[in-house]
C-alpha positions in Angstrom: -96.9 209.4 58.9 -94.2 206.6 58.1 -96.3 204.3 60.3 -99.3 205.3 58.4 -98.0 204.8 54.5 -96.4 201.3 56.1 -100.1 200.1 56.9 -101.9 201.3 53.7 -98.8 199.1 51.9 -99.8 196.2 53.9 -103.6 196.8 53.3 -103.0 197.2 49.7 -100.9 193.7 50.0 -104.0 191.9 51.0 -106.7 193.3 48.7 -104.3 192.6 46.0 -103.5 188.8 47.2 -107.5 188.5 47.8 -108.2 190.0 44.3 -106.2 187.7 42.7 -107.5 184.4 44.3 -111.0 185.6 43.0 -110.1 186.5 39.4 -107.4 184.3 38.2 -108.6 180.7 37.8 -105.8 179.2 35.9 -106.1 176.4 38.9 -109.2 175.3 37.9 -109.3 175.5 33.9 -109.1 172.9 32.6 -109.9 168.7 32.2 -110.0 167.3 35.6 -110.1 163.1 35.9 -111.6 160.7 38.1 -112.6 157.1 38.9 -115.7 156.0 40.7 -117.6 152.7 41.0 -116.6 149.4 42.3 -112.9 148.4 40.8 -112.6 152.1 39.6 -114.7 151.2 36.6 -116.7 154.2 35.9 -114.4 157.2 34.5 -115.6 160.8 34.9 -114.1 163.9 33.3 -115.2 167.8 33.9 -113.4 170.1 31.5 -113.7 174.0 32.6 -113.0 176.8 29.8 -112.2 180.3 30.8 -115.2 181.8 29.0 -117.6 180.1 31.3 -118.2 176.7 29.3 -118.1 173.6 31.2 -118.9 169.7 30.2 -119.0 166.8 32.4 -118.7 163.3 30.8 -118.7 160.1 32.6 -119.1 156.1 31.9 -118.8 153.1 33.6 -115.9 150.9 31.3 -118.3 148.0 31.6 -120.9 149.8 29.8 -119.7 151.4 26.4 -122.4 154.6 27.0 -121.1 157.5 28.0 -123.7 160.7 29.2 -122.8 164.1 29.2 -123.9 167.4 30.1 -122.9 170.9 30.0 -123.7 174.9 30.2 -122.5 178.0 29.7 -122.2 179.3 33.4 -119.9 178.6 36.4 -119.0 181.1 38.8 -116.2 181.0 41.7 -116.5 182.1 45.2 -113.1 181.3 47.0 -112.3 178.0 46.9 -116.1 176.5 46.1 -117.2 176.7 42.7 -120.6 176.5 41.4 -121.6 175.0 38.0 -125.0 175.8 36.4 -127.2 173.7 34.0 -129.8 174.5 31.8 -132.3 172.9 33.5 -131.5 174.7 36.5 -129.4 172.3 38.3 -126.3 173.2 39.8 -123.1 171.0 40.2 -120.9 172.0 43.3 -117.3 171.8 43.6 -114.3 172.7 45.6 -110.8 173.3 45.7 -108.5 171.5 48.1 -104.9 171.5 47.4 -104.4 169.8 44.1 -107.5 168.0 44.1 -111.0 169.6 42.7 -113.9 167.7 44.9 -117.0 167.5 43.2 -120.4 167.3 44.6 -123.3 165.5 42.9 -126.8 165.7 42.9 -129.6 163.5 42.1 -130.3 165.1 39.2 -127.0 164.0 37.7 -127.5 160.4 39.4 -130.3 159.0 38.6 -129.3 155.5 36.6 -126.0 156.4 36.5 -124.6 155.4 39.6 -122.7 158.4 40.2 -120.9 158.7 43.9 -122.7 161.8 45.7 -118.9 163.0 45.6 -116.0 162.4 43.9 -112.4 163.7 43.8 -110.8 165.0 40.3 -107.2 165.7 39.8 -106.3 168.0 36.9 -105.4 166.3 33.3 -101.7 166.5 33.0 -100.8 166.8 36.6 -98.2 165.1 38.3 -100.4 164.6 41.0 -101.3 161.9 39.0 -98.6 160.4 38.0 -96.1 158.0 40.0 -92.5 158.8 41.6 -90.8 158.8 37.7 -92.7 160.9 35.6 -92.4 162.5 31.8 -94.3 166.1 31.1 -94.3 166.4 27.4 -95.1 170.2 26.1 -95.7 171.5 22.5 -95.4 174.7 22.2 -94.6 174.2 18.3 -96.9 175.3 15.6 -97.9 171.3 14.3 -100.5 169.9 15.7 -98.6 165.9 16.8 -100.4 162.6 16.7 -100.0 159.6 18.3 -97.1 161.2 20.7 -95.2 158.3 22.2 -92.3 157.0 24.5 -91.0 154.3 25.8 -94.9 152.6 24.8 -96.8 155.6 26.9 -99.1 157.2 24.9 -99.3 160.7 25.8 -103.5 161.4 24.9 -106.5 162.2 26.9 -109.4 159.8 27.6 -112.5 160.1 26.9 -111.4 161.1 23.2 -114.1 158.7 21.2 -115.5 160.6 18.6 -113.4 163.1 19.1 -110.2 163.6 16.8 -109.5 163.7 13.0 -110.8 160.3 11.4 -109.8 159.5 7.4 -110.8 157.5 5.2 -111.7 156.6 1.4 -114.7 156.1 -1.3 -115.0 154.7 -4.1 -116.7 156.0 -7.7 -120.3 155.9 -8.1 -122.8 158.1 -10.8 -122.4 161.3 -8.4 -118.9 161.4 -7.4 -115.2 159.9 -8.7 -113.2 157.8 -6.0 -111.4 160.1 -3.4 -110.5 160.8 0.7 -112.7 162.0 3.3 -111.4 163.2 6.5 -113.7 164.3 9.2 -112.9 166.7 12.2 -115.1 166.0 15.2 -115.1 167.9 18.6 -117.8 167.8 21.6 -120.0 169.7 19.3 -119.6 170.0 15.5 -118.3 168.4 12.9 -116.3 169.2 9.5 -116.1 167.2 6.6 -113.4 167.2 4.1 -113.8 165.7 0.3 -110.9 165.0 -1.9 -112.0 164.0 -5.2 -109.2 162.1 -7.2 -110.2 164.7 -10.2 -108.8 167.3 -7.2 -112.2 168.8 -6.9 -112.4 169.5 -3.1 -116.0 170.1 -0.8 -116.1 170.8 2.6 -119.1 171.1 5.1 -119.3 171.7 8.5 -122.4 171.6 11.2 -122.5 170.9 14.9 -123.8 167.3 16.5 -126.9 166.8 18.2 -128.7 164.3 20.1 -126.4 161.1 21.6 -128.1 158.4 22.6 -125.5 155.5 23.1 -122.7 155.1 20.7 -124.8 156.8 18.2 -124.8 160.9 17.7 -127.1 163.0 15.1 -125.2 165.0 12.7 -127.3 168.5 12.1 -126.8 171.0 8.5 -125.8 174.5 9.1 -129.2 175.5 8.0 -132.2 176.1 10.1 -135.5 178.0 10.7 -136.9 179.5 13.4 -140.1 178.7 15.4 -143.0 180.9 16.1 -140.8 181.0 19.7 -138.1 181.9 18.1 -136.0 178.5 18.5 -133.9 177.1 15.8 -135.3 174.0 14.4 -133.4 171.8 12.1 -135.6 170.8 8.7 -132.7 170.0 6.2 -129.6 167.6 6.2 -129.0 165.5 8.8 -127.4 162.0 9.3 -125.3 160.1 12.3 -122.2 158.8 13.2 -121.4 155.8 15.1 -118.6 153.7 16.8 -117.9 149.9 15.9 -115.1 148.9 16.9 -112.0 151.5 16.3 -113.6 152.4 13.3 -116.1 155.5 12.9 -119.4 154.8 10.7 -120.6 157.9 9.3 -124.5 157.7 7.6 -125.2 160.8 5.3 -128.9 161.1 5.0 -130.9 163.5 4.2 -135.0 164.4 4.5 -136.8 163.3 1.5 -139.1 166.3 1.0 -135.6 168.0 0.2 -133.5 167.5 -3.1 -131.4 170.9 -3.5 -128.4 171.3 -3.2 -128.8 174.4 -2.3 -129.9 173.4 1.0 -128.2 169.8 0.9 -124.0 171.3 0.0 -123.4 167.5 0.4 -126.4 166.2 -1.6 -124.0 163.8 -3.8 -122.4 162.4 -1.1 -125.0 160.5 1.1 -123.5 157.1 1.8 -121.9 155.2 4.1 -118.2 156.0 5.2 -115.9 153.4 7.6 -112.7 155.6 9.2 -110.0 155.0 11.0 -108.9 157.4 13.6 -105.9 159.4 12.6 -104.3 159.7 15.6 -105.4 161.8 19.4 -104.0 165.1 18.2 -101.6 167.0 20.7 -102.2 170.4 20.2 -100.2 173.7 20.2 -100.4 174.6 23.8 -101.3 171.1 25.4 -99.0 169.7 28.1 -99.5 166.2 29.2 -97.4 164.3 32.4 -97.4 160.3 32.8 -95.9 158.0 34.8 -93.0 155.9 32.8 -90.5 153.4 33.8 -86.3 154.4 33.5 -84.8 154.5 30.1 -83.8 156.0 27.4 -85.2 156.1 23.6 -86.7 159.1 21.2 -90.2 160.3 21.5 -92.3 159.2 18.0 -95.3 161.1 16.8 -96.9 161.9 13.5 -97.6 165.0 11.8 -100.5 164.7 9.6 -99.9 160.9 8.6 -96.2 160.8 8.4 -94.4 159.7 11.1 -91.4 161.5 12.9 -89.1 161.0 15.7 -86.8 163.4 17.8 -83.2 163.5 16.6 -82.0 163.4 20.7 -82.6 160.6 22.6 -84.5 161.1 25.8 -82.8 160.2 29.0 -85.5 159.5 32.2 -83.9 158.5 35.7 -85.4 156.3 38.6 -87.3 158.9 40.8 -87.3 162.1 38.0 -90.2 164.2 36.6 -88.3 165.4 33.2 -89.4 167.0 31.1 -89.7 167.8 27.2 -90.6 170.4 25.2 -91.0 170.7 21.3 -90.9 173.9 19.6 -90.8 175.1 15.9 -87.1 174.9 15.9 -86.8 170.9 17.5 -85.0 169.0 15.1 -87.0 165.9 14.2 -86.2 162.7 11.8 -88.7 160.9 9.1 -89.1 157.3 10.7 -88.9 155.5 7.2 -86.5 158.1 5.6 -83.7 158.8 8.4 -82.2 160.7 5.4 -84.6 163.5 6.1 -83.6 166.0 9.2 -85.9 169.0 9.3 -87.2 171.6 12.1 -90.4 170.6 13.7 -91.6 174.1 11.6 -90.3 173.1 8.2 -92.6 170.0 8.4 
């Protein structure tokens, strides 16, 4: 009997450890990063959410248009992963150690230049980092920008439209002079208007169609088809890169003049922003490689800038590592009068 209850224990072991290998993908969510092309040029990046989203995005440096696509479906078997598309393509991909190898087909090719494989290694890794390393972790409240140390920026690529951009306007017949800030991610966007007479509008939609550096913005409003698709018939416009500056062009179509139907009738015109900062959310962990030394760690929360009261210490040959929380103690940069808590900010 002893010999018995000893082998359902080891049985019970095995289904657990091969149940857990199925269901807990925590090493593979995620942005994983690669290089392809001759020199490295071309940059590829394949972020994996939890609830079965997935986007690959990829660009040669030499050639400022990045393509994307995405869906709403992978599924796991083992160590092999399978990624579905809308068009009924499917993207394979495997685990191997650290590294995530990814399989593509000509579907995904064609033009593009794309390597039939190609191995990713996970955003934040230190995999990917050198010998002497810094992990920076926020597990504060604050959403930081423009985290740095010792010169090392601590933000993602691939993070061109994406971010918080601001910027200003000046009076006209519809509007007095004020601030827009715009939130952008990989599919909607959310404007912000600050009048100076403190009337405030916001909007918000999702993006459509990018063809180069160029991306339709869609209204919130739709109707639907005799197949029961949404189709967009109201406000529309586009952004645009030039430069570091974002070029936002609020239009709308002509056979509609409500505003009602247009919430940002008033405001169609031309907007120039400037990038706020590559925001380093509550919960994101980022590792680089850095050289020895010593110095504080500057960010920014909304547009003020802040430093850590401690100076950071990294050795030759050491993966440190640093964590801010709500109770860090950080210092204004132009005011070193003013010593707060990262949560009192």
């Amino acid at each position: 009997m002893k010999k018995l209850l000893t082998l359902f224990a080891i049985l019970a072991l095995l289904f657990t450890a091969c149940d857990n290998k199925e269901n807990n993908n925590d090493d593979i969510i995620g942005t994983w990063i690669g290089n392809y092309g001759s020199g490295n040029t071309g940059e590829l990046t394949l972020s994996i959410a939890g609830d079965g989203n997935w986007i690959l995005r990829f660009k040669d440096t030499t050639n400022s248009t990045p393509n994307s696509y995405e869906g709403s479906k992978w599924n796991r078997s083992g160590d092999s992963i399978t990624f579905e598309y809308y068009t009924g393509s499917k993207l394979l991909a495997s685990i191997t150690g650290n590294k995530l190898i990814l399989t593509i087909s000509s579907n995904f090719t064609s033009g593009n230049l794309l390597p039939s494989s190609i191995e990713l290694t996970k955003s934040g890794s230190a995999e990917n980092v050198g010998s002497t390393s810094l992990k920076i972790k926020n597990e504060s409240s604050k959403t930081l920008y423009d985290v740095l140390w010792s010169n090392v920026s601590f933000s993602d690529k691939f993070s061109d439209f994406n971010g918080t951009w601001t910027g200003t306007y000046l009076q006209n017949a519809n509007h007095p002079a004020g601030e827009i800030e715009v939130e952008l991610t990989e599919s909607s966007w959310t404007f912000v208007f600050r009048d100076e007479n403190n009337v405030i509008e916001t909007s918000s939609g999702k993006l459509g169609k990018r063809t180069g550096n160029t991306q339709l913005i869609i209204d919130p409003f739709y109707t639907s088809n005799s197949y029961g698709l949404d189709t967009t018939i109201f406000y529309c416009g586009n952004i645009s890169l030039s430069g570091n500056k974002l070029i936002i062009n609020l239009t709308t179509t002509a056979a509609y003049t409500s505003s009602y139907y247009f919430p940002l009738l008033k405001r169609r015109e031309t907007y120039e922003l400037t990038k706020l900062g590559d925001a380093f959310k509550s919960g994101t962990n980022m590792t680089k490689s850095v050289e020895t030394g010593s110095g504080y760690i500057f960010f920014k929360v909304d547009t003020t800038a802040y430093r850590t009261q401690s100076v950071l210490i990294i050795e030759k040959d050491k993966n440190e590592e640093f964590t801010f929380n709500d109770y860090t103690v950080v210092v204004n940069v132009t005011d070193a009068g003013v010593v707060k808590t990262l949560g009192e900010l």
